[in-house]
Each structure stands twice: as structure tokens, then as C-alpha cells.
C-alpha positions as CSV (number, residue, x, y, z in Angstrom):
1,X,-74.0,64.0,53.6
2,X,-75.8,65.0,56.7
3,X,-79.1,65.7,54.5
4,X,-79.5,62.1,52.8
5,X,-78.8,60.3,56.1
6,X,-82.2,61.2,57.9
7,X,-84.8,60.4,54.7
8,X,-82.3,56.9,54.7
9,X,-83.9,56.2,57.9
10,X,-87.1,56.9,56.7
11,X,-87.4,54.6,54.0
12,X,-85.9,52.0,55.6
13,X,-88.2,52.7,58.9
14,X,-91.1,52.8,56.1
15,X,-89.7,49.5,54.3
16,X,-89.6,47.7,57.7
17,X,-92.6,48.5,59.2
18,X,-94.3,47.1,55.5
19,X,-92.2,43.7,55.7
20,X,-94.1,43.5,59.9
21,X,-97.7,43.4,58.6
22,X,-98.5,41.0,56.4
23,X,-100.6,40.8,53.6
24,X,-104.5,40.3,55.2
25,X,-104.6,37.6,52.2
26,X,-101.7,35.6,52.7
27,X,-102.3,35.4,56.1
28,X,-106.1,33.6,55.8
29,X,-104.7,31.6,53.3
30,X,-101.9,30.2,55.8
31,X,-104.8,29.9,58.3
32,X,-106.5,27.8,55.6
33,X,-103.3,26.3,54.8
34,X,-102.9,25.3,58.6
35,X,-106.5,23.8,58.5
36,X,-106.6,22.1,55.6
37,X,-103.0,20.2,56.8
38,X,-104.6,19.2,60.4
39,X,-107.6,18.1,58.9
40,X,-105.4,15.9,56.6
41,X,-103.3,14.4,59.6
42,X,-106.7,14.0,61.4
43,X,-108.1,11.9,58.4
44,X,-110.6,14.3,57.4
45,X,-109.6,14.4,53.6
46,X,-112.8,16.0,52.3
47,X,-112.6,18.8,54.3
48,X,-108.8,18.7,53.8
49,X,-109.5,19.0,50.4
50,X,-112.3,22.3,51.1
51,X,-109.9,24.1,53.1
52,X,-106.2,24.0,50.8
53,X,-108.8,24.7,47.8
54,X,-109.8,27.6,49.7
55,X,-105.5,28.5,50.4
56,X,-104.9,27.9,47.0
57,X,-107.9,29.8,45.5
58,X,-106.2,32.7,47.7
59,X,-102.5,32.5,46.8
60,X,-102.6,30.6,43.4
61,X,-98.6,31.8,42.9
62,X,-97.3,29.7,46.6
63,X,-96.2,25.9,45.6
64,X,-97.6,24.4,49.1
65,X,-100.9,24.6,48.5
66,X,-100.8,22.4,45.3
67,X,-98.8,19.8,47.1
68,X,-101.2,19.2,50.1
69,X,-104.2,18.9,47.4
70,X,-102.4,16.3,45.5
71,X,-101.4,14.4,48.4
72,X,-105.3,14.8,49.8
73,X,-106.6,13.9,46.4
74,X,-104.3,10.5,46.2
75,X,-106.0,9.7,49.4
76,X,-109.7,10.3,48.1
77,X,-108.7,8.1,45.2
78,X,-108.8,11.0,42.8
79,X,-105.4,10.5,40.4
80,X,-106.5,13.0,37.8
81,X,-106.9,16.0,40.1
82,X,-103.8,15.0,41.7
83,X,-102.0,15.2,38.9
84,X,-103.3,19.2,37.5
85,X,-101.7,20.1,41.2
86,X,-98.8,17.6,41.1
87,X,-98.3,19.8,37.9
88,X,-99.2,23.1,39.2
89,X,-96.7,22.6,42.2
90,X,-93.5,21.7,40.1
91,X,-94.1,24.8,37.5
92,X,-94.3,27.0,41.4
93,X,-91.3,24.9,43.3
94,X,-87.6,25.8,42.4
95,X,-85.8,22.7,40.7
96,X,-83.8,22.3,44.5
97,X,-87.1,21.9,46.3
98,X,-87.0,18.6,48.4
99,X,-90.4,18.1,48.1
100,X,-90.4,17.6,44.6
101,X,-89.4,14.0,44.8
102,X,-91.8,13.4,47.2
103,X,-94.4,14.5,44.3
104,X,-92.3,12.6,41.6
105,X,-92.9,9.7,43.9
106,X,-96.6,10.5,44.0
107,X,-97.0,11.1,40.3
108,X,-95.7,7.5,39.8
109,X,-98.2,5.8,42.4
110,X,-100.6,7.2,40.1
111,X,-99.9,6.1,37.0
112,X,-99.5,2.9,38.5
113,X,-103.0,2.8,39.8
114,X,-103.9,3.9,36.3
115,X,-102.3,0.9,34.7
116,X,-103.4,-1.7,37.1
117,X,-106.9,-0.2,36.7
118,X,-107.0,0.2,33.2
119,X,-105.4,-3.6,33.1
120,X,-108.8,-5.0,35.2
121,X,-111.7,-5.9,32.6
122,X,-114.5,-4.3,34.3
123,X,-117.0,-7.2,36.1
124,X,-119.1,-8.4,33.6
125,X,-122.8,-8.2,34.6
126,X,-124.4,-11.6,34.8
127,X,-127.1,-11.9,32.6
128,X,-128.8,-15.1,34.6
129,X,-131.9,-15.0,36.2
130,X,-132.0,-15.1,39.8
131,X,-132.9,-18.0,41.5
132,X,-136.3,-17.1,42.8
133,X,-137.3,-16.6,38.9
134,X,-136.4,-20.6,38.0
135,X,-138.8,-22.7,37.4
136,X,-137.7,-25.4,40.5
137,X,-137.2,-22.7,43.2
138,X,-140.9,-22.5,44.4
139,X,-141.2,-25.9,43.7
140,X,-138.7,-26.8,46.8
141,X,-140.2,-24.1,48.6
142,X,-143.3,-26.0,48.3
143,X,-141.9,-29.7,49.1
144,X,-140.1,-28.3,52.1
145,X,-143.0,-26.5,53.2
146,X,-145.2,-29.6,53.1
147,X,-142.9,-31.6,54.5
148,X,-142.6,-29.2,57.3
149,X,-146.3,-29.1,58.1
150,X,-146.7,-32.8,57.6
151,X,-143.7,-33.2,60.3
152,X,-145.1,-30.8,62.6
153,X,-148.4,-32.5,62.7
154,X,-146.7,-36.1,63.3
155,X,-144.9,-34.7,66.1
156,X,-147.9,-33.1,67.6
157,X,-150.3,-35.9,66.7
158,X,-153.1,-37.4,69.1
159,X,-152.9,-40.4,68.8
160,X,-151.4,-42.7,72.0
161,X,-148.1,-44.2,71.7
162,X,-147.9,-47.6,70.6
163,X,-147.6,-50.1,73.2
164,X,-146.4,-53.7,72.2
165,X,-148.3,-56.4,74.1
166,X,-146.5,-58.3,77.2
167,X,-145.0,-61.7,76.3
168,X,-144.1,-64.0,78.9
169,X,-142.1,-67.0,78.0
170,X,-142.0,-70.1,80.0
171,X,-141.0,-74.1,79.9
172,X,-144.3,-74.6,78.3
173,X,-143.7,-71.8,75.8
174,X,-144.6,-68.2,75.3
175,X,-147.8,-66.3,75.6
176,X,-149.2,-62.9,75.1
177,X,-150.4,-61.6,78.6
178,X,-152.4,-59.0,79.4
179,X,-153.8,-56.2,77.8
């Protein structure tokens, strides 16, 4: 017994000091992982979306990454992509996970937005000409310009102002006076 005691120890030194260092991979995806969820909280949904590609591209077997991308993607408007990693994330999450419902939640605002969209006719394209190509546009251009001029040139005329003549009225009658 005294012989299988001390190579014991060993392998569990061995095992121990294997579980302390982690994997050089998993740990730049977490520090992708990390960026990619302050840069979602911050706002900054593209590059969000750049950084948990880069975490999931790097760990393509952990769940989390998939459910940051979908929740990025519903807020760049992008419903299909969210959906391959709505997917993705429930085939890697246990059936207990919490988060699912949060997803399940997600994956119904989707196809939602999907019906209402599908459910708008798209705007039909008017097919009228504009108004500068009818035949009565440059014609009111032209009457208001005229009229323009012509009222400019009344205003800033030469002519004196019109006087009436005096009138004085008396027992007698009236008369014009002076001028």
C-alpha cells in the first residue's frame, strides 16, 4: 500500500496543475467573449457582432457565444442570422438552461417581425412625373416671376407721388387753390 500512495499524489498533483492553466484558446475567446458583451451594452452592435463571431469561431462547442450573436443580430435587424444561432445555442444548452426562454422569447419577436413584414405590400413606386416636368410648372414660374419684376419696378419707380390739388370751400362755394 505504501507504493501506490506516492504516484496517487502524482497524478493528482499532475491533474491539478492541468485543471490551473487554461486552455490559451478558451481563454482569448472569453476575452472576445467579454468584448463583444461590453460593446453590446455600450451600443456598439457591429462590432458586438465582430468580436462574439470571433468567440464563437474559437469555441464553436460553448452555448454563450450563439446567444449574444442572436441577441446582437435582433438588434441590427437581422432575424435570419439570429435564428441559425438561436438554433445553434439550444442544440449546445442543456434542456434546464434559464436562458433558453430568454431565446424562445427572442425566436418569437422574430417571427413576428417576419409576419408583420411579410403582411406590408411593399410601397408602390409612383409612376407620375414630377412636377417640374408638367406642362403648367414653368408656366407659374414665369407669371410669378413677371409679376415679381413688374412689382419691384412699381415700388422703385421715379415718378413723384401724386399730389391731389387743394380745395378750399367757402359760403360762396368751393375752389381749387393753388398749385
Amino acid at each position: 500500500m505504501r507504493m501506490v500512495v506516492p504516484p496517487l499524489v502524482a497524478v493528482l498533483a499532475v491533474a491539478r496543475l492541468a485543471a490551473a492553466e487554461p486552455d490559451p484558446v478558451e481563454a482569448a475567446a472569453q476575452v472576445h467573449l467579454d468584448r463583444g458583451i461590453a460593446a453590446y451594452q455600450a451600443g456598439d452592435f457591429p462590432r458586438a457582432r465582430a468580436e462574439l463571431t470571433t468567440a464563437r469561431e474559437l469555441v464553436p462547442h460553448k452555448p454563450n457565444p450563439y446567444r449574444w450573436l442572436a441577441l446582437t443580430e435582433v438588434q441590427l435587424g437581422d432575424c435570419p442570422r439570429a435564428q441559425v444561432d438561436i438554433d445553434a445555442f439550444m442544440a449546445r444548452s442543456a434542456d434546464d438552461d434559464p436562458r433558453r426562454a430568454e431565446l424562445v422569447r427572442l425566436r418569437e419577436l422574430c417571427a413576428r417581425r417576419a409576419a408583420v413584414v411579410s403582411s406590408v405590400p411593399p410601397p408602390r413606386r409612383s409612376t407620375a412625373r414630377p412636377i417640374t416636368r408638367r406642362w403648367w410648372f414653368w408656366s407659374a414660374v414665369g407669371v410669378v416671376a413677371v409679376g415679381a419684376v413688374g412689382a419691384a419696378a412699381y415700388a422703385a419707380g421715379d415718378a413723384p407721388p401724386a399730389t391731389l390739388p387743394g380745395v378750399t370751400c367757402d359760403g360762396s362755394g368751393c375752389r381749387l387753390t393753388g398749385r
